[in-house]
C-alpha positions as CSV (number, residue, x, y, z in Angstrom):
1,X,25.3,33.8,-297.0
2,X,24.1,31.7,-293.6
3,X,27.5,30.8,-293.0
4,X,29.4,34.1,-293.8
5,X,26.8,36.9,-292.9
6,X,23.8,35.7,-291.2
7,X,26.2,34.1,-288.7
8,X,28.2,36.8,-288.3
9,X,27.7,38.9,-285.4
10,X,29.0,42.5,-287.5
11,X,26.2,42.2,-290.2
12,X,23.9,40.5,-287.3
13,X,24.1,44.1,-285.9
14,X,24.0,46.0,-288.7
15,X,20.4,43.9,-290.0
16,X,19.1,43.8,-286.5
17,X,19.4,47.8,-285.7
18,X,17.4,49.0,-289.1
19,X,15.4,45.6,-290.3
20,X,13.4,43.4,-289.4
21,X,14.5,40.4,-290.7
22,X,12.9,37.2,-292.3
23,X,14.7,33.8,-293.8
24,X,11.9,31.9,-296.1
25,X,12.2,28.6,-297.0
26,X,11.5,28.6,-300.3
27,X,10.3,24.7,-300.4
28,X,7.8,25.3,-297.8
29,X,6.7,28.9,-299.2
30,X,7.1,28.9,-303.1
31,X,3.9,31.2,-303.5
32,X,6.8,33.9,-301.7
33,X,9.6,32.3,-303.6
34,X,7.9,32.5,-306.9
35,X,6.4,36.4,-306.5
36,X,10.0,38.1,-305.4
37,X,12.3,35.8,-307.7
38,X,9.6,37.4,-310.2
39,X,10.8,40.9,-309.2
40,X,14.4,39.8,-308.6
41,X,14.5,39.0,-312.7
42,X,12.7,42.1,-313.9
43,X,14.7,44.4,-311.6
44,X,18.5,42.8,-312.5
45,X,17.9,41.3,-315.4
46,X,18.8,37.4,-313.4
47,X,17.4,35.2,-310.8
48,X,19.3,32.7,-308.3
49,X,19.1,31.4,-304.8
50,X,19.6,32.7,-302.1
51,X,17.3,35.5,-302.6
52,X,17.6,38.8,-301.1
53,X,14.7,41.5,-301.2
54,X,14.8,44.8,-298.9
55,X,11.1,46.2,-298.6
56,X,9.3,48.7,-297.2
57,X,7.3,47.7,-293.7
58,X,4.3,47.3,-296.0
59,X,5.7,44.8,-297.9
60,X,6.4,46.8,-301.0
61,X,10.0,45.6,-302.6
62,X,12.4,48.4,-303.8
63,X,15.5,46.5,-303.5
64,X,16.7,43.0,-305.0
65,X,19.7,41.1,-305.3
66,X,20.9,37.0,-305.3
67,X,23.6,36.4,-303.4
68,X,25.7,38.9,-301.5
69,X,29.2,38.8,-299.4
70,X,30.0,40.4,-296.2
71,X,32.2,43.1,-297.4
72,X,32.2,44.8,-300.8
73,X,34.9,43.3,-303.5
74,X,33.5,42.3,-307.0
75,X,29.8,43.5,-305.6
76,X,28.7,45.4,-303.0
77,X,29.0,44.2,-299.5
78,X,26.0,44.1,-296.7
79,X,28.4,45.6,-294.5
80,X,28.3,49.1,-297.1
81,X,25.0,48.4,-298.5
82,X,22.9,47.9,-295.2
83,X,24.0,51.5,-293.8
84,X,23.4,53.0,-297.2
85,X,19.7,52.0,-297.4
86,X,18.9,52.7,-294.2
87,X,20.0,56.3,-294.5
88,X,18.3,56.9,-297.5
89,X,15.0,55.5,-295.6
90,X,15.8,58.2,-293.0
91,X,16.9,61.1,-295.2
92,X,15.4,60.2,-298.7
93,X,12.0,57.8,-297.8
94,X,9.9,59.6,-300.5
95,X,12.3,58.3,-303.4
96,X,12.2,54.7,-301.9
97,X,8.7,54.9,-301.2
98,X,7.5,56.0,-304.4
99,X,10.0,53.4,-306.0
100,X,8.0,50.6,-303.7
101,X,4.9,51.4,-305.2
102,X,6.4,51.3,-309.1
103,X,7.3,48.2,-308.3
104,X,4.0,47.0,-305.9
105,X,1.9,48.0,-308.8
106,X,4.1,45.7,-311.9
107,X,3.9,42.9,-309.3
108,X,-0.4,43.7,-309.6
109,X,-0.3,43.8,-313.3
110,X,2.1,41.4,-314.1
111,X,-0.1,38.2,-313.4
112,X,1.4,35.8,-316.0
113,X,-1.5,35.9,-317.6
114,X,-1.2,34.0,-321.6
115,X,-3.0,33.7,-324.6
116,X,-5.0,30.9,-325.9
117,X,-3.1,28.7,-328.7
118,X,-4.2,26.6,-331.5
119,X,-3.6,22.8,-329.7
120,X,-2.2,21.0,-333.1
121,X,0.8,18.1,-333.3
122,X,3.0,21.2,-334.9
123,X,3.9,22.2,-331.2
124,X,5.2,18.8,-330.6
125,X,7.1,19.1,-333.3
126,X,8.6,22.0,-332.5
127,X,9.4,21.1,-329.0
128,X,11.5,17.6,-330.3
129,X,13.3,19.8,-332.8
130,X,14.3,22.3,-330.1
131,X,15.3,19.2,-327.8
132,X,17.5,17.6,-331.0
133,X,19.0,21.0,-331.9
134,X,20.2,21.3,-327.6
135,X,21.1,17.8,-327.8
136,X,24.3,16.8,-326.8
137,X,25.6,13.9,-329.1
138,X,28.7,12.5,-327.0
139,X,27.4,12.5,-323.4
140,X,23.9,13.2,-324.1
141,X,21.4,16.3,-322.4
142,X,20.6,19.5,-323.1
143,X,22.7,21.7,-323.8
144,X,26.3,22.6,-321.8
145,X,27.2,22.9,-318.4
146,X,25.6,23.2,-316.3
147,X,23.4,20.3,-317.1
148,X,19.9,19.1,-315.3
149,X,18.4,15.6,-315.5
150,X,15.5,17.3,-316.5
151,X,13.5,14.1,-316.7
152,X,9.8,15.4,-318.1
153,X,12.4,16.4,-321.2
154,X,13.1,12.6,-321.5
155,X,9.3,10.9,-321.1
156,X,8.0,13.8,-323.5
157,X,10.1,12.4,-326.4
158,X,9.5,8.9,-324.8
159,X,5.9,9.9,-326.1
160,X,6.6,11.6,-329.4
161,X,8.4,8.1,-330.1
162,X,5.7,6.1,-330.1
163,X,3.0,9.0,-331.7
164,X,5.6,9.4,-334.5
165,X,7.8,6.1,-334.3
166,X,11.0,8.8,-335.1
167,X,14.1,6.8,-333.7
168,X,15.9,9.8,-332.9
169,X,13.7,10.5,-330.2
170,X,14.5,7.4,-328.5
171,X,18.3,7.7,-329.2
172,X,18.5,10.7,-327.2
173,X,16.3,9.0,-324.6
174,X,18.6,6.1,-324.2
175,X,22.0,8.3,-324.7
176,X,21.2,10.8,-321.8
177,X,19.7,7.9,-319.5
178,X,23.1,5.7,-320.0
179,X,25.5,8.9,-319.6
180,X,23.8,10.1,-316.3
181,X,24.1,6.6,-315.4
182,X,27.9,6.6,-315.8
183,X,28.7,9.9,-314.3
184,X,29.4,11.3,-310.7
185,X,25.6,12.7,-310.9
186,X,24.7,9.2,-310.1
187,X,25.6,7.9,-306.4
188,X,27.5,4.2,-307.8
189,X,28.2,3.6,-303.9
190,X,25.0,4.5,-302.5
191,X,22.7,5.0,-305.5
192,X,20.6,8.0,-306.6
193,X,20.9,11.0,-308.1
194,X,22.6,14.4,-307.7
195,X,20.5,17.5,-308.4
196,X,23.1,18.5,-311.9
197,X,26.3,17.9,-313.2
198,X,28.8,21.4,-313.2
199,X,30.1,20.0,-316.6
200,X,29.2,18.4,-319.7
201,X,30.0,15.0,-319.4
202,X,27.5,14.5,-316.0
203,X,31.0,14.0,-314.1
204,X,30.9,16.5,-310.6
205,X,27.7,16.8,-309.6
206,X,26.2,19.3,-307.2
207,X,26.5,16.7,-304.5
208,X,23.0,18.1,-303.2
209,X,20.5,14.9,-303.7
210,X,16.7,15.8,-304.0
211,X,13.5,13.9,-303.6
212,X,11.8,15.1,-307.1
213,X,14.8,14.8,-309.3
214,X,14.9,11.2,-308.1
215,X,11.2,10.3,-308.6
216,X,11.3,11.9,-312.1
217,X,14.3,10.2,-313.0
218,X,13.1,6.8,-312.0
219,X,9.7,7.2,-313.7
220,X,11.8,8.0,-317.1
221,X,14.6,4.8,-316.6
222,X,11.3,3.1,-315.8
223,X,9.4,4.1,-319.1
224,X,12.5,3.9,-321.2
225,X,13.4,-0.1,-320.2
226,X,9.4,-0.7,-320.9
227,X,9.6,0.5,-324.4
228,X,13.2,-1.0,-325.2
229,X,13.8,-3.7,-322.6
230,X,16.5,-2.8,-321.8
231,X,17.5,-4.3,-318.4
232,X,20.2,-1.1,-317.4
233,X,17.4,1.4,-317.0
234,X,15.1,-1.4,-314.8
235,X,18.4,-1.6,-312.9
236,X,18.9,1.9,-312.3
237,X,15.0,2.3,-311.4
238,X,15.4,-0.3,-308.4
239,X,18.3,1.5,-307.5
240,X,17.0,4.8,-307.1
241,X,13.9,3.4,-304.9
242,X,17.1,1.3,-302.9
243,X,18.1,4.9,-301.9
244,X,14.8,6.1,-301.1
245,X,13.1,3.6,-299.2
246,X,16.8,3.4,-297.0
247,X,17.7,6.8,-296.6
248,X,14.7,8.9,-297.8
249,X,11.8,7.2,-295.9
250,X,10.6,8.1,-292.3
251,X,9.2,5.7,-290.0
252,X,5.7,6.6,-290.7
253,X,6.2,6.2,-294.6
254,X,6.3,10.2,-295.7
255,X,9.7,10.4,-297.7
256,X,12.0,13.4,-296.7
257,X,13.1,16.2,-298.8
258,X,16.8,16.5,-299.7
259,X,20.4,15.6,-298.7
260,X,22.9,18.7,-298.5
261,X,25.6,18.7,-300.2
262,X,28.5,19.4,-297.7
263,X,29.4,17.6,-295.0
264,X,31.7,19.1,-292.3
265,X,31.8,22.0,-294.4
266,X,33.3,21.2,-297.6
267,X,30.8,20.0,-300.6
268,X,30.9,16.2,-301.9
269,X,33.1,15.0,-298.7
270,X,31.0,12.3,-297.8
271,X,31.2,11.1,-301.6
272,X,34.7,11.5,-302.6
273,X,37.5,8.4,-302.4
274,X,41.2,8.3,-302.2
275,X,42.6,5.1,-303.8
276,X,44.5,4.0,-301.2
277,X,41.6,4.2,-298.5
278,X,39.7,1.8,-301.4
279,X,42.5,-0.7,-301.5
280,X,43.2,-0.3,-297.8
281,X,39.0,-1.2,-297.3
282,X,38.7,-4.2,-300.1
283,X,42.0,-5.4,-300.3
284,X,45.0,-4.6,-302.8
285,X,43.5,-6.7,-305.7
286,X,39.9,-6.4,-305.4
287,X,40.5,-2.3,-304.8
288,X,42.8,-2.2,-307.7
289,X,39.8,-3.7,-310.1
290,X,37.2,-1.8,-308.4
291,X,39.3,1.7,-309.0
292,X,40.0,0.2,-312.2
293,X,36.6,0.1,-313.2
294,X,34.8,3.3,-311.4
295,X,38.4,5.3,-312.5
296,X,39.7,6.2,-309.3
297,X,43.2,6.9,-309.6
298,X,45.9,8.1,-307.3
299,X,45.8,11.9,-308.6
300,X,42.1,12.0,-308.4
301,X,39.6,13.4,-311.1
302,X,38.2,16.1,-308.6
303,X,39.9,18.2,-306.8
304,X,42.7,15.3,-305.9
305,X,40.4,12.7,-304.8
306,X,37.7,10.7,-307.0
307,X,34.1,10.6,-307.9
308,X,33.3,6.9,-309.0
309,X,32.1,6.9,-312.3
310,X,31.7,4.8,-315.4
311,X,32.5,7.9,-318.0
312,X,35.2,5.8,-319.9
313,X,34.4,2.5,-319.9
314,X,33.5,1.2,-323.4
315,X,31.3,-1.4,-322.4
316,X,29.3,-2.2,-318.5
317,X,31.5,-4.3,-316.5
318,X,29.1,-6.8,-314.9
319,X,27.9,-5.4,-312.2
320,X,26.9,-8.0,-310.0
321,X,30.5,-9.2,-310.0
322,X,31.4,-5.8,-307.9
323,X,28.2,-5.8,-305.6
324,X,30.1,-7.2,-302.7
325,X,32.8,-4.5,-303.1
326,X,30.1,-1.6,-303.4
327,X,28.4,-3.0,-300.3
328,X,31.8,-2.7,-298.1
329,X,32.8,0.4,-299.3
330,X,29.0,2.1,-298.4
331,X,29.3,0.1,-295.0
332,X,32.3,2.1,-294.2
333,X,31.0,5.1,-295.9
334,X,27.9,5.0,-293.3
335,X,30.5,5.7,-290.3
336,X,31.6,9.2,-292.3
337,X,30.1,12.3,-291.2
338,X,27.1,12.2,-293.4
339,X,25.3,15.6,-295.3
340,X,22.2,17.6,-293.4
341,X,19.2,15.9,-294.2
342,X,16.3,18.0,-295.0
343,X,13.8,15.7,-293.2
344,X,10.6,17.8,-293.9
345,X,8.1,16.0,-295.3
346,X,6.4,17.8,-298.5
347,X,3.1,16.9,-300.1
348,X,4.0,17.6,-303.4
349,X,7.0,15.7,-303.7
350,X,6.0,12.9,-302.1
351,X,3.2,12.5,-304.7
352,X,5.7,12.5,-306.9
353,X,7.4,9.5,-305.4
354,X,4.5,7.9,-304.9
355,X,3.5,8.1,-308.5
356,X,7.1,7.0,-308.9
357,X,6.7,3.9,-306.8
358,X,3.3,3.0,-308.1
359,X,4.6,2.7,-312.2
360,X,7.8,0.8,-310.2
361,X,5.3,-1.5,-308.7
362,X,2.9,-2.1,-311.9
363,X,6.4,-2.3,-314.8
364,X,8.6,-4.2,-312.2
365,X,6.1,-6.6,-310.6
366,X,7.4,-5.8,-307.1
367,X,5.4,-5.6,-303.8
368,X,7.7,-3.8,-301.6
369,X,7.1,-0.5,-303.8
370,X,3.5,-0.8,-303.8
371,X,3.8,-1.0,-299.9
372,X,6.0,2.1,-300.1
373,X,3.5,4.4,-302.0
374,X,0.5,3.3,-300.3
375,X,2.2,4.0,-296.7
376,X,3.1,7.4,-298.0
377,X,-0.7,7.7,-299.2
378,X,-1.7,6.9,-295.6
379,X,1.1,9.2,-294.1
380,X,-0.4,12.4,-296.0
381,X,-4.2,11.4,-295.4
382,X,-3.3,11.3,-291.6
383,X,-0.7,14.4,-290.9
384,X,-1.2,16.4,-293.9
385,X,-5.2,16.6,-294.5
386,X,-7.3,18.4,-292.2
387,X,-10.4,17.9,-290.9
388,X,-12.6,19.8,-293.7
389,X,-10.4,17.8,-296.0
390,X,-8.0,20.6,-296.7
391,X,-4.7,19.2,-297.5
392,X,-1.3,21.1,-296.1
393,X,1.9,21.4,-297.7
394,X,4.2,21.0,-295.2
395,X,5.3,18.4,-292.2
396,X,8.2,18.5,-289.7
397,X,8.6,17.3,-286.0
398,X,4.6,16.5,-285.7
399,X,3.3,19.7,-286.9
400,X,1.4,20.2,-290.8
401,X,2.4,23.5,-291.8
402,X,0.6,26.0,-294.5
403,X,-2.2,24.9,-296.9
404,X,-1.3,23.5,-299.6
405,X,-0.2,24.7,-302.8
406,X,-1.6,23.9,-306.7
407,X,1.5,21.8,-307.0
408,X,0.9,19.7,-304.0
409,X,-2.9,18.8,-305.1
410,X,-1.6,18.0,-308.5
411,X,1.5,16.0,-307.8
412,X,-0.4,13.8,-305.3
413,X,-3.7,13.1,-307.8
414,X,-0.8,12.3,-310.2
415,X,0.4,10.0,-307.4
416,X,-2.9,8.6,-306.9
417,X,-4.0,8.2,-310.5
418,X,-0.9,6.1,-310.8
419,X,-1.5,3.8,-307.7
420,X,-5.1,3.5,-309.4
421,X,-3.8,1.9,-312.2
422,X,-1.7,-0.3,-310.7
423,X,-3.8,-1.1,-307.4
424,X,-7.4,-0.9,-309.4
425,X,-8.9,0.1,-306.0
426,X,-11.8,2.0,-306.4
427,X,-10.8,4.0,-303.5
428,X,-7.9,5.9,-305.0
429,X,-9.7,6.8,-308.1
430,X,-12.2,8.3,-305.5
431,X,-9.7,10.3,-303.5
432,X,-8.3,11.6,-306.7
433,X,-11.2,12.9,-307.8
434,X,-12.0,15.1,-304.5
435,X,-8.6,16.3,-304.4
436,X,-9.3,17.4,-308.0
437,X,-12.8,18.8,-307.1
438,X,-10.6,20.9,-303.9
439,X,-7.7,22.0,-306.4
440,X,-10.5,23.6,-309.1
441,X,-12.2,25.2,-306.3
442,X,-9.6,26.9,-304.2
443,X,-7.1,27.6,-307.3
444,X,-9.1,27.6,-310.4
445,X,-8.7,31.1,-312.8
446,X,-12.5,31.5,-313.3
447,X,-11.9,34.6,-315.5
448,X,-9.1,33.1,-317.9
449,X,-8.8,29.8,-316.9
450,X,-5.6,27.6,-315.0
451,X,-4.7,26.9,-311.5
452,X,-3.1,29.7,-309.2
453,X,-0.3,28.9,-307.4
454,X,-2.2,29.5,-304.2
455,X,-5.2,29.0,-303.3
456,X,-8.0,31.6,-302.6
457,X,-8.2,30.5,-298.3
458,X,-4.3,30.9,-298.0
459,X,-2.5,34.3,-297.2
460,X,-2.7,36.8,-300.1
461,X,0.3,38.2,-300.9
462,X,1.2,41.2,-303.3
463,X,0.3,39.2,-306.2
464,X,-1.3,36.0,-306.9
465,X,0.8,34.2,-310.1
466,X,0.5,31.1,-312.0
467,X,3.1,28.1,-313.2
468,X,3.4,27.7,-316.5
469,X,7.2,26.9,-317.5
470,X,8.1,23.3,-316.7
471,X,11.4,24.1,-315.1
472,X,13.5,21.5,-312.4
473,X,9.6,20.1,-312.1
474,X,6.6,20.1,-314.1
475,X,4.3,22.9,-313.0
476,X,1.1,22.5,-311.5
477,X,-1.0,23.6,-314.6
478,X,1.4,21.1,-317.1
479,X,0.5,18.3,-314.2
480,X,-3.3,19.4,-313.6
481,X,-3.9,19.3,-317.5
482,X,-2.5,15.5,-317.5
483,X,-5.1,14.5,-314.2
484,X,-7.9,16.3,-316.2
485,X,-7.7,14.5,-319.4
486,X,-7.0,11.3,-317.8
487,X,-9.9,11.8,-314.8
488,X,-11.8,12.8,-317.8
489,X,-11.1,10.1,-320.0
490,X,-11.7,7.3,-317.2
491,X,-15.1,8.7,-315.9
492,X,-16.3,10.2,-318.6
493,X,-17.7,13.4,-317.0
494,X,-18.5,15.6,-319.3
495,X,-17.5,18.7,-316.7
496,X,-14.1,17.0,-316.4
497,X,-14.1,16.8,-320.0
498,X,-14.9,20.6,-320.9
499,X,-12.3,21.5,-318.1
500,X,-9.7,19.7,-319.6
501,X,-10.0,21.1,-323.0
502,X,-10.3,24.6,-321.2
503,X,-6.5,23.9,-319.9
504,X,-5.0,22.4,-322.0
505,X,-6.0,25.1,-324.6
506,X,-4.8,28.1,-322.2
507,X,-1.5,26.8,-322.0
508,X,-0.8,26.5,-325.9
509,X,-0.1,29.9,-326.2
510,X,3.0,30.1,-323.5
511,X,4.1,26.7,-325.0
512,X,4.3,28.0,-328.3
513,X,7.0,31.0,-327.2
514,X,8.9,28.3,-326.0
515,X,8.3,24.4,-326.4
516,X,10.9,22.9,-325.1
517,X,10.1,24.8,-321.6
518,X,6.6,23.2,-321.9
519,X,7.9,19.6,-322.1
520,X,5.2,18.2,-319.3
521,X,2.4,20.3,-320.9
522,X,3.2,18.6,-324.4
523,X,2.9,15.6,-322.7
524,X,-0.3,16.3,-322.1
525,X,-1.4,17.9,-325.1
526,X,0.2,14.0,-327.0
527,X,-2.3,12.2,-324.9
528,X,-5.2,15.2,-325.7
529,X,-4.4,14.3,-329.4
530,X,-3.9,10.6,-329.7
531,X,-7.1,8.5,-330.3
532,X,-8.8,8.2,-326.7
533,X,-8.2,4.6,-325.5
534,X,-9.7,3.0,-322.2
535,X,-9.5,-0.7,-321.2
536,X,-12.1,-2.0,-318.8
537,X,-11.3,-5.1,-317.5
538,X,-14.4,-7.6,-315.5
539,X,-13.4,-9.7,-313.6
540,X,-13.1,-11.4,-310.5
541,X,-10.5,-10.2,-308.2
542,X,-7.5,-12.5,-307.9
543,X,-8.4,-15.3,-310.1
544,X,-5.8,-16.4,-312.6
545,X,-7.8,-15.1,-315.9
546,X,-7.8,-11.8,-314.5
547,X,-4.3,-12.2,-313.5
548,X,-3.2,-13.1,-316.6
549,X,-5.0,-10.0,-318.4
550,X,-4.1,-7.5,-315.7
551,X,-0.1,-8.7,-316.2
552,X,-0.5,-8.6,-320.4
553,X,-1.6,-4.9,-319.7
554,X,1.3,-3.8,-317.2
555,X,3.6,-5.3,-319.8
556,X,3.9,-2.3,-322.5
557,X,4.1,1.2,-322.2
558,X,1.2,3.0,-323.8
559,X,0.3,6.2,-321.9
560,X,-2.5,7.1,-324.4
561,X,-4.4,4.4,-323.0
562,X,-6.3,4.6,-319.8
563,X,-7.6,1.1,-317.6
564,X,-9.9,0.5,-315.2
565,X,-11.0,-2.9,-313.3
566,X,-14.2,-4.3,-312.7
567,X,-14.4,-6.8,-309.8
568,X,-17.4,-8.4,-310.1
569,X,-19.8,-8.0,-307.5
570,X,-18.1,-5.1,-305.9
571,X,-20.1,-2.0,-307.3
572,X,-18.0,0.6,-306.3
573,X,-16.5,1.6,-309.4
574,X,-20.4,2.7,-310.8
575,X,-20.5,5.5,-309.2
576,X,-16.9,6.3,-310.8
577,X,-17.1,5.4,-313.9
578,X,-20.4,5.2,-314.9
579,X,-19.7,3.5,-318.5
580,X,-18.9,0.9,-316.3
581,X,-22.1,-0.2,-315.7
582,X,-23.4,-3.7,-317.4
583,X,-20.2,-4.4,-318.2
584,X,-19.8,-8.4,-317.0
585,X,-17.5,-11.6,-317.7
586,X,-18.1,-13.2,-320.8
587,X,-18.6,-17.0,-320.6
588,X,-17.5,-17.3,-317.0
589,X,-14.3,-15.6,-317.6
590,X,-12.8,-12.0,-317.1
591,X,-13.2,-10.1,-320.2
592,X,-11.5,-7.1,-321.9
593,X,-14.1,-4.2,-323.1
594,X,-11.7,-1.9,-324.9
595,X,-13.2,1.4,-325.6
596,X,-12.7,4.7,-327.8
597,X,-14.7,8.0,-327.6
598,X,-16.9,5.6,-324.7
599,X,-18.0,3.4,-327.5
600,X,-16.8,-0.4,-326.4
601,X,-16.2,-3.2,-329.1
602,X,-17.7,-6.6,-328.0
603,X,-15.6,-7.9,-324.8
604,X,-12.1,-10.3,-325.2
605,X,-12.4,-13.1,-323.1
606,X,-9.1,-14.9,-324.5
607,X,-5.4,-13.6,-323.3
608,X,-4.1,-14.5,-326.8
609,X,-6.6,-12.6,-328.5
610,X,-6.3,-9.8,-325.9
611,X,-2.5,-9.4,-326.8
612,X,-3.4,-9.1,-330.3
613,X,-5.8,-6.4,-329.5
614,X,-3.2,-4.8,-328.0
615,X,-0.4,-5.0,-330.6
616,X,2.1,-6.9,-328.4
């Protein structure tokens, strides 16, 4: 519609003489995005992007629509509906007026309000068996085409593995996590991940690449090579943060949003290949095996040209023996006309990156990542936080933009509860816990409980809704029940504790209508139900027996336990975690106290017996 209408100097007119006119992005303003897509669905019976919603000067929608051409054909044009409407405004206002306020006043009522649920392992159950029955058994996913990543899909039944130990779980894990790999979703030249496939087999993407699909994604390959080992999904995770840190990152350290998909105007240019330009770039034998392997062929398996993929191959090739070849193809791919790059700077994506980078730093023992998320820690504390501490959601060309949403505050405490347990530095634990204090006081449902989508000291628009459903990301209530039982399980505060329950119970009733939407949420309600778990390490920073410890618990995935570190002599983490307190080296040595409903058993100060303890 930018291209063919809003460009266009015939509807320009026609909008311009009758409306006034205003383009939302819906990343920066999802509190608008969310309310009219609302009324969209209930008025058409769909939703979709773009959006389009005619309203009366006070802001009270009678009119709704997705996309819509220039001139009328299958649907109505704006060049006959634009006229239409505004005549009836002149000759027939009552009718749209009094049609504004039916709708003004559904918007009022229809706060998506839900009902407590029982929180019991059955939902859990119910959400896997949804998953298995969607399940795709030869390319893996949900479901047909389209098909989304849909990561939070994958680390749920990462999780109701290990609480169940039911290997089918973890066969569709490792099915849909190889079968992205090998299709066109995944970027083989220049790494990361398209936003979805348009078919089945994950072959054409939507060449659009997205900051949050690619932090979710790598947080799942990254959980999925710790519980199997396998070194393709460790591969893939370096990869993805290889795109990031190159293309994604700004100067200062915030990470951008998204990569368009077109580049001079038709989609996937800047990805597609012809086989003779591959041979003609690496050489008539090393372009033949290359096209060999990532099937490009001379009639092309899009459109007459080729998206490198792996679909077909029975086994990997190895990899490395192709690296040089993938670097001189991207070196010439670099001088193409490359895709828009959405180069805002979003709070609550970036924590999602930097939660990303954090479990990258702790599973894959690598420095550079740590680096990463700490910079983009320091980015938002210094242009997205104001003075009073409020954060803001949005950052572009030196100016913060709009205070932040539920989604930002949870997605960076996520962020920083992951850096914590990676980092151990008291002061991330702190900051996550005023952030948390901010979120429950500016969003908090004191009446029925959750977090609103925006908070009380923002602009209040027509209606003031929550996010439940976990859709392309988790929402912010699914992520703020996670940071309360885990802030609540590491400090013990017994607020924190009753705040938690009060969420995560609140929630139950939408995730029972439909589990598999609630995928995040179960998450939480897995770690809410598994035997509470904390590991306090004392010790002294950087010796080798803390080191030693410290490395045996990075080493396995178990997200039903929490950690904390003790240096001793530093008493910072007191006032945190108050448990904390008496809690020493045993003999000289640093010494595992591994608690469960904040009852400690006597401290481990042997690394062999620590493993034990830990079942590895």
């Amino acid at each position: 519609m930018a291209h063919e209408s809003f460009e266009d100097e015939e509807v320009a007119k026609l909008l311009n003489d009758d409306y006034l006119c205003i383009k939302v992005d819906r990343e920066e303003r999802p509190d608008i995005d969310h309310i009219y897509m609302s009324v969209c669905q209930a008025m058409t019976g769909q939703g979709g992007w773009p959006l389009t919603i005619i309203m009366t000067p006070d802001q009270k929608p009678f009119f709704a629509a997705t996309y819509l051409p220039k001139k009328s054909g299958r649907m109505v044009g704006l060049m006959e509906l634009l006229p239409r409407v505004a005549q009836m405004w002149r000759e027939q206002r009552d009718l749209i007026l009094n049609s504004g306020d039916k709708i003004y006043n559904w918007m009022k009522d229809a706060q998506q309000t839900v009902q407590a649920g029982a929180v019991t392992e059955e939902l859990l159950h119910l959400a896997f068996e949804s998953l298995a029955t969607n399940f795709d058994q030869d390319y893996g996913g949900f479901g047909s085409a389209p098909k989304f990543p849909s990561p939070h899909n994958l680390m749920f039944l990462l999780r109701y593995n290990l609480l169940t130990e039911d290997g089918e779980a973890l066969t569709m894990v490792r099915k849909t996590l190889e079968s992205m790999y090998r299709g066109g979703i995944y970027d083989h030249i220049g790494f990361g991940f398209a936003r979805y496939s348009t078919d089945k087999c994950w072959l054409v993407p939507h060449f659009e690449k997205m900051l949050y699909d690619n932090a979710l994604l790598a947080m799942a390959y990254l959980e999925a090579f710790q519980i199997s080992g396998e070194d393709l999904y460790k591969q893939v995770a370096g990869e993805i943060f290889t795109y990031v840190l190159r293309d994604m990152t700004s100067p200062e350290g915030g990470f951008y949003s998204a990569e368009d998909a077109d580049s001079e105007g038709e989609e996937g240019k800047f990805y597609l290949w012809q086989l003779d330009e591959v041979k003609e770039i690496l050489g008539e034998e090393d372009g033949t095996r290359f096209s060999q392997a990532y099937d490009i062929t001379p009639g092309g398996n899009f459109e007459g040209k080729n998206i490198p993929n792996l679909i077909d191959q029975r086994t990997f090739h190895n990899k490395a023996s192709f690296e040089k070849l993938r670097e001189k193809l991207l070196a010439y791919r670099e001088k193409r006309v490359h895709p828009h790059k959405d180069d805002k700077i979003l709070t609550s994506w970036n924590g999602l990156m930097i939660a990303a980078l954090a479990l990258g730093a702790r599973i894959l023992q690598d420095n550079d990542y740590l680096r990463a998320a700490e910079k983009a820690v320091a980015f938002i504390l210094k242009h997205l936080r104001r003075d009073d501490g409020r954060l803001l959601a949005s950052y572009r060309d030196g100016e913060a933009r709009y205070p932040a949403y539920a989604g930002d505050y949870a997605n960076l405490i996520w962020g920083l509860l992951e850096l914590y347990q990676t980092t151990f530095k008291a002061a991330y634990l702190k900051l996550a816990l005023e952030l948390n204090d901010d979120l429950l006081k500016y969003f908090w449902d004191t009446e029925q409980g959750g977090v609103f989508l925006y908070g009380e000291d923002a602009e209040q628009l027509a209606a003031r809704p929550k996010e439940w459903f976990d859709g392309a990301m988790p929402s912010a209530n699914s992520v703020t029940a996670l940071n309360l039982l885990q802030l609540s399980r590491l400090t013990g505060d017994q607020k924190l504790v009753s705040r938690a329950r009060a969420q995560i119970e609140i929630q139950a009733g939408a995730a029972q209508e439909i589990p598999s939407g609630h995928t995040f949420y179960l998450m939480a309600v897995a770690l809410y139900l598994s035997r509470p778990q904390e590991i306090v390490i004392a010790g002294k920073d950087g010796d080798a027996d803390t080191l030693k410890m410290l490395k045996i618990l990075h080493s396995v995935m178990n997200p039903f336990t929490l950690a904390a570190f003790k240096d001793i002599g530093d008493d910072k983490l007191d006032a945190l975690i108050p448990h904390t307190v008496g809690m020493k080296m045993v003999d000289g040595k640093a010494s595992a106290y591994i608690c469960e409903d904040f009852s400690c058993r006597q401290p481990i100060n042997n690394v062999a017996e620590f493993q034990k303890a830990l079942k590895i």
